[in-house]
PLY file of the C-alpha trace (Angstrom):
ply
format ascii 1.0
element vertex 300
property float x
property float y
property float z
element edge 299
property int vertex1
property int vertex2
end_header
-7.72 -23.59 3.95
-11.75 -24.62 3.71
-12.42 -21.73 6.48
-13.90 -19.23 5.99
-11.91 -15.58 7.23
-13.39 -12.32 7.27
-11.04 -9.82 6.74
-11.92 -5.64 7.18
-9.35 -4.17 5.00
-8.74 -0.78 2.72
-12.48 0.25 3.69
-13.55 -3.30 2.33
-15.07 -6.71 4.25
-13.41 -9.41 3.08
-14.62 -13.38 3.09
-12.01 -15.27 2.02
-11.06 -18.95 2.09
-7.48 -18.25 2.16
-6.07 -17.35 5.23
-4.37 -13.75 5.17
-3.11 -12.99 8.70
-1.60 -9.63 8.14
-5.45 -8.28 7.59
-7.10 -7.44 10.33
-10.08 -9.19 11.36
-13.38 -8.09 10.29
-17.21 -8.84 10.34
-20.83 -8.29 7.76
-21.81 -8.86 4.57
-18.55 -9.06 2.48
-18.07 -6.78 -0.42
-15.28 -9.35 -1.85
-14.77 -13.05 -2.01
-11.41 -15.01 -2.06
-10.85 -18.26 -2.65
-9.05 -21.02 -4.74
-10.23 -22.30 -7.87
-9.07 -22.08 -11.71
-7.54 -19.09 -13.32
-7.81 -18.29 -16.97
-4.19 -17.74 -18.79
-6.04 -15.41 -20.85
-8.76 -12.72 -20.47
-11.15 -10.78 -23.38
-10.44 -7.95 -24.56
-7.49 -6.45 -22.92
-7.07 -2.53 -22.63
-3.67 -2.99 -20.97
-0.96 -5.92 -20.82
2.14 -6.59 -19.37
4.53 -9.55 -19.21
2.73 -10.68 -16.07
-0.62 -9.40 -16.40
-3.82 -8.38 -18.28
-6.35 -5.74 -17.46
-9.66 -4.70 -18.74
-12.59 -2.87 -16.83
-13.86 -6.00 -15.49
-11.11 -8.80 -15.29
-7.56 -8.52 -14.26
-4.99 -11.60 -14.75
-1.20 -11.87 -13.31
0.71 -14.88 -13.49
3.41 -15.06 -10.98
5.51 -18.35 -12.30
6.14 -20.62 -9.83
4.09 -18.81 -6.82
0.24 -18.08 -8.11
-2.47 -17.08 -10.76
-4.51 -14.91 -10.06
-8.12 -13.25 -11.47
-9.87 -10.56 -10.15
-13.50 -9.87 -11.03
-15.83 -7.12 -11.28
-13.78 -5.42 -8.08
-15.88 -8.23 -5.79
-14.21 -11.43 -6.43
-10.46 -12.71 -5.88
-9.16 -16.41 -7.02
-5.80 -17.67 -6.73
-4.71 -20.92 -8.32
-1.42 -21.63 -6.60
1.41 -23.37 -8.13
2.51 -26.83 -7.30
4.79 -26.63 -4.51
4.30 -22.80 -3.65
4.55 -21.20 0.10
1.31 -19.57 1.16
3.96 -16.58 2.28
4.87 -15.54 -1.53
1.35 -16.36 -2.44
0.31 -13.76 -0.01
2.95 -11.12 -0.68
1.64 -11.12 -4.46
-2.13 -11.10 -3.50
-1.65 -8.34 -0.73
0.20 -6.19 -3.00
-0.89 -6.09 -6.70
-3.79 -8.10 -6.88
-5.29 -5.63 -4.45
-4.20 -2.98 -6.09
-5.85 -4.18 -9.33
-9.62 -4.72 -7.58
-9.17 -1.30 -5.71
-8.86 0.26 -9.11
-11.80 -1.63 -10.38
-13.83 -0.50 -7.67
-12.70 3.21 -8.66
-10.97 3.40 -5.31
-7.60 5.33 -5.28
-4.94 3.50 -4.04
-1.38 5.27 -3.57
1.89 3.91 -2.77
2.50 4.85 0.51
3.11 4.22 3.79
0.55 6.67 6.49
1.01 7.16 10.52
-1.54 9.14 12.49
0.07 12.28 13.94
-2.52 14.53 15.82
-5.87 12.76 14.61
-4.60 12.96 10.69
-3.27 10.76 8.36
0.77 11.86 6.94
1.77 10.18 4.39
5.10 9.03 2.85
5.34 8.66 -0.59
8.68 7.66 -2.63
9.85 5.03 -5.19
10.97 1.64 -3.52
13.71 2.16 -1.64
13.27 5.47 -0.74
12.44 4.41 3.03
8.65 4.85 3.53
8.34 1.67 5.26
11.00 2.24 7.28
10.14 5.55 8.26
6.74 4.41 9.64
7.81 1.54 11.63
10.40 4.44 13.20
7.38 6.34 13.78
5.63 3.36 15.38
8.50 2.87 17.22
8.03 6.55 19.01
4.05 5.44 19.67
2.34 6.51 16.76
0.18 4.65 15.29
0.27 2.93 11.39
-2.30 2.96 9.24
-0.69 1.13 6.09
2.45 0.21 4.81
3.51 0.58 1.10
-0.40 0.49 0.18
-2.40 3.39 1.39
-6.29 4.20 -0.01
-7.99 7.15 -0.06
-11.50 7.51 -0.19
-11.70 10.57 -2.53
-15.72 10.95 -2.04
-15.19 11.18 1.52
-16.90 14.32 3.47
-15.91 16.85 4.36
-12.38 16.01 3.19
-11.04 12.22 1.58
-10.24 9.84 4.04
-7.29 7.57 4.54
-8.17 3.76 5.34
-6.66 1.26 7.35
-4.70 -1.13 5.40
-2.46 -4.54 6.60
-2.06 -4.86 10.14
2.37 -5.31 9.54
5.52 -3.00 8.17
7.62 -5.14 5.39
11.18 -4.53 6.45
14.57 -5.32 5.29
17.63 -6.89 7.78
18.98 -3.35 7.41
16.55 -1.82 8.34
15.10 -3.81 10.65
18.93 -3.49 12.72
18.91 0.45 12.15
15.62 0.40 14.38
17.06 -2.43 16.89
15.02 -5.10 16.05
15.59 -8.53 15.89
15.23 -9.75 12.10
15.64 -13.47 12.83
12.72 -13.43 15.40
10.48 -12.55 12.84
9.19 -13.93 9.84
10.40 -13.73 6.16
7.91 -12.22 3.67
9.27 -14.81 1.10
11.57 -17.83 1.57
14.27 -16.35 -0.59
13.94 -12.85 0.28
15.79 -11.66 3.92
12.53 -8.96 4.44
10.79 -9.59 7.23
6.87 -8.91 8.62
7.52 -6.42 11.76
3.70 -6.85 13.09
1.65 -3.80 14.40
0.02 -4.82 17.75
-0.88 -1.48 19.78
0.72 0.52 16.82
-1.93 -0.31 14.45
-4.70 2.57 13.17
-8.41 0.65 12.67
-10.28 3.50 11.83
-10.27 6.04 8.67
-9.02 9.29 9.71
-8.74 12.67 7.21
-5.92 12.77 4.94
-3.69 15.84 6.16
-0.05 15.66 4.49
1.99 13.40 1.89
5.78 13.84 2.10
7.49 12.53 -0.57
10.51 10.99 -0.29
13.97 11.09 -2.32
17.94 11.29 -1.53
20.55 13.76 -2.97
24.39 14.19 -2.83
24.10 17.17 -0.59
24.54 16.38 3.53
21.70 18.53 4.11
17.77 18.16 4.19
15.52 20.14 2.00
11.80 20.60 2.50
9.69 22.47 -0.53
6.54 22.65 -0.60
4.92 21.38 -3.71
2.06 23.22 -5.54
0.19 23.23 -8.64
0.43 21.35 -11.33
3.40 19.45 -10.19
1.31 18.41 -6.59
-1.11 16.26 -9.23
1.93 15.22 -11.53
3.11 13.84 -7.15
-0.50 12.15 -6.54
-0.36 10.50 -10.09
3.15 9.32 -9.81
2.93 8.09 -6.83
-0.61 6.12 -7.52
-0.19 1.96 -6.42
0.71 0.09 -9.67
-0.17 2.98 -11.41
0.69 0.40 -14.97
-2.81 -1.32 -14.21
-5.26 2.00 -14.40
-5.42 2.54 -17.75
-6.69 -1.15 -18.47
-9.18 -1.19 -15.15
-10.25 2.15 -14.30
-9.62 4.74 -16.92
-7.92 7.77 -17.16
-10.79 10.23 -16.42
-11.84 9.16 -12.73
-8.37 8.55 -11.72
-7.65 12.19 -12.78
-10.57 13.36 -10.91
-9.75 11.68 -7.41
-6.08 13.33 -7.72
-7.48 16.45 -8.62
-9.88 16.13 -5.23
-6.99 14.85 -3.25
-4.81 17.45 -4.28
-7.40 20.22 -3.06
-7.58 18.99 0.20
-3.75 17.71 1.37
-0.30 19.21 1.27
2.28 17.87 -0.53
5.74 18.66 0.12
9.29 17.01 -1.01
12.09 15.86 1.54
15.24 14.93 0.63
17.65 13.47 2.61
21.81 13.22 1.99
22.37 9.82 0.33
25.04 8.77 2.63
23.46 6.33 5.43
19.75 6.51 6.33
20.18 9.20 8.99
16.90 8.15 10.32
16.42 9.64 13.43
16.73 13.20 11.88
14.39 12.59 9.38
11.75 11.85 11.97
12.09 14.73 13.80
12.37 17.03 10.46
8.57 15.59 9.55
7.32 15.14 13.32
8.19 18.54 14.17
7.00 20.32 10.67
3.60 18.25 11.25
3.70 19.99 14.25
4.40 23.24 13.42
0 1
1 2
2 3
3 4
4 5
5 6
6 7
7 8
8 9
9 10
10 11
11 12
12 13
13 14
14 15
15 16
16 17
17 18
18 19
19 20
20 21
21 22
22 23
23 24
24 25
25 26
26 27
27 28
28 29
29 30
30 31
31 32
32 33
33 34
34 35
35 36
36 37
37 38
38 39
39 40
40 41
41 42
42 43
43 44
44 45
45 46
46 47
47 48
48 49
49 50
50 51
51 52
52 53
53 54
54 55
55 56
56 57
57 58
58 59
59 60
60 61
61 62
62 63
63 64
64 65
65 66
66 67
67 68
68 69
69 70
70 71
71 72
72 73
73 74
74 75
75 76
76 77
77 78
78 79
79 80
80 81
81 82
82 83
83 84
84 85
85 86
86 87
87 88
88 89
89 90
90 91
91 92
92 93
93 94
94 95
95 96
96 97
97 98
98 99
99 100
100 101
101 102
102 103
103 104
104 105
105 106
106 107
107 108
108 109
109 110
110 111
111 112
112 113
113 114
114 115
115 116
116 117
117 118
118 119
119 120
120 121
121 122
122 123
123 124
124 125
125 126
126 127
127 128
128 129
129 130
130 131
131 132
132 133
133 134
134 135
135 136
136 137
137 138
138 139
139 140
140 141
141 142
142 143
143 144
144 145
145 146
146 147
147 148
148 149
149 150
150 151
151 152
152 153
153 154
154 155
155 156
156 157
157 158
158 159
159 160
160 161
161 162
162 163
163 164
164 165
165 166
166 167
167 168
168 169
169 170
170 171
171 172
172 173
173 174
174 175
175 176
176 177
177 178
178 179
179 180
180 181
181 182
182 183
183 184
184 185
185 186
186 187
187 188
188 189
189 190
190 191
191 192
192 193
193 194
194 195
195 196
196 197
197 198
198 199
199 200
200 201
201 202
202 203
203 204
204 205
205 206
206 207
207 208
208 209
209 210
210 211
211 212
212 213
213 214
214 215
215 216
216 217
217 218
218 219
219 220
220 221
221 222
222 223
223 224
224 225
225 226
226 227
227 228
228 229
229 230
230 231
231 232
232 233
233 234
234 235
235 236
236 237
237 238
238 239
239 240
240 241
241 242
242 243
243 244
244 245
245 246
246 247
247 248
248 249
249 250
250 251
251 252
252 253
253 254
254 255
255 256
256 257
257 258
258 259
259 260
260 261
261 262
262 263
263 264
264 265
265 266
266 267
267 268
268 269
269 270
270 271
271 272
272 273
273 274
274 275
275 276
276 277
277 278
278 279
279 280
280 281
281 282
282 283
283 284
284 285
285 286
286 287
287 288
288 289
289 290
290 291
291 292
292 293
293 294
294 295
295 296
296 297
297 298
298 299
């Protein structure tokens, strides 16, 4: 774990000592470092606080027990302190996921929880709380030859011209046995995310999107009782209330990044995509429908 990896990832270069294979390879002057070292239990100062974390402007702590530490700094610098005994596969699932989050909101950046697929040179996003299928729904669109451009952790660059950009996140689709079957894959020929978890790392070889491309569209995702599908547009105040909501680890902002800018880069998003709401009949992820309800409104 001495070499050095340089990793291109959510419109950031990367050097890193520890080896994260789901990011795709990258080259330059890195904007972040990554390596392993000592973590404080404590930072100074804390605006925000959790049972797992701390978060101020310029530090951000979370203390996974039994997996990792981790400290963020200044929005340029990563260290992990693993535990004794921990799998570099649940140290990576953690570091991927919120520690990111936390330096892409100290570098002002706006992360969402999403997954994104180009359709037609633009970026559609699926928004949704967990379980509501987003991953899913973009492997299914991989699966029909689009191409991904990030699962469950999608950034937009808000100060983007003429119009904010999605960028290309992890180069893999996290994917539970069910769901993994429902598409006809194989979940035991691929790997587990974490040793005690049966979700599994569905790479993206040829269906992986390297390059930022406009934000177009962000469905948002939900089930109802009903064995019909609805599509509304959303507008107004309640298309922010959808960007906000829907912001990655949205718990973290108000101790790293501040109210204010975060309002700002939904308000610019907001301007610029549609937002709409698709619900879906509870009963059995009727998948197949669902794709061709969004690939043929995208279309329309």
């Amino acid at each position: 774990m001495d070499d050095l990896h340089t990793y291109d990832v959510f419109g950031l270069t990367v050097r890193s000592t520890f080896p994260c294979p789901e990011f795709p390879e990258g080259h330059g002057e890195p904007d972040v470092s990554m390596s392993l070292g000592e973590v404080p239990d404590r930072i100074d100062g804390p605006l925000a606080k959790g049972v797992l974390f701390e978060a101020s402007p310029e530090e951000f702590v979370l203390n996974m027990d039994g997996i990792a530490k981790y400290h963020v700094c200044n929005g340029n610098r990563i260290t992990i302190a693993p535990a004794p005994g921990a799998d570099q596969d649940s140290i990576r699932l953690f570091l991927v996921g919120s520690v990111f989050g936390a330096l892409l909101h100290q570098r002002g950046m706006l992360p969402l929880h999403a997954s994104a697929v180009e359709i037609d040179g633009g970026a559609i996003l699926f928004c949704g709380e967990s379980g509501a299928g987003k991953s899913t729904l973009a492997a299914a669109f991989a699966k029909r030859g689009y191409r991904v451009l990030a699962d469950d952790l999608v950034v937009i660059a808000t100060d983007a011209q003429p119009v904010p950009l999605a960028l290309p996140g992890k180069r893999n689709v996290l994917l539970w046995r069910d769901a993994l079957c429902q598409l006809e894959l194989d979940p035991d020929s691929l790997p587990r995310v974490r040793p005690v978890l049966d979700k599994h790392a569905h790479p993206l070889l040829e269906n992986y999107c390297d390059t930022p491309i406009p934000a177009k569209r962000i469905y948002v995702l939900s089930a109802h009782n009903q064995d019909t599908f609805l599509r509304v547009p959303v507008r107004g105040a309640k298309k922010f209330a959808c960007l906000k909501n829907n912001t990655y680890r949205f718990r973290f902002m108000p101790g790293v990044s501040g109210k204010k800018p975060h309002m700002d880069q939904c308000s610019t998003l907001a301007r610029h995509v549609e937002v709409l709401h698709v619900t879906r009949p509870r009963g059995g992820y009727r998948l197949e429908e669902l794709v061709n309800l969004i690939e043929a409104d995208c279309r329309s």
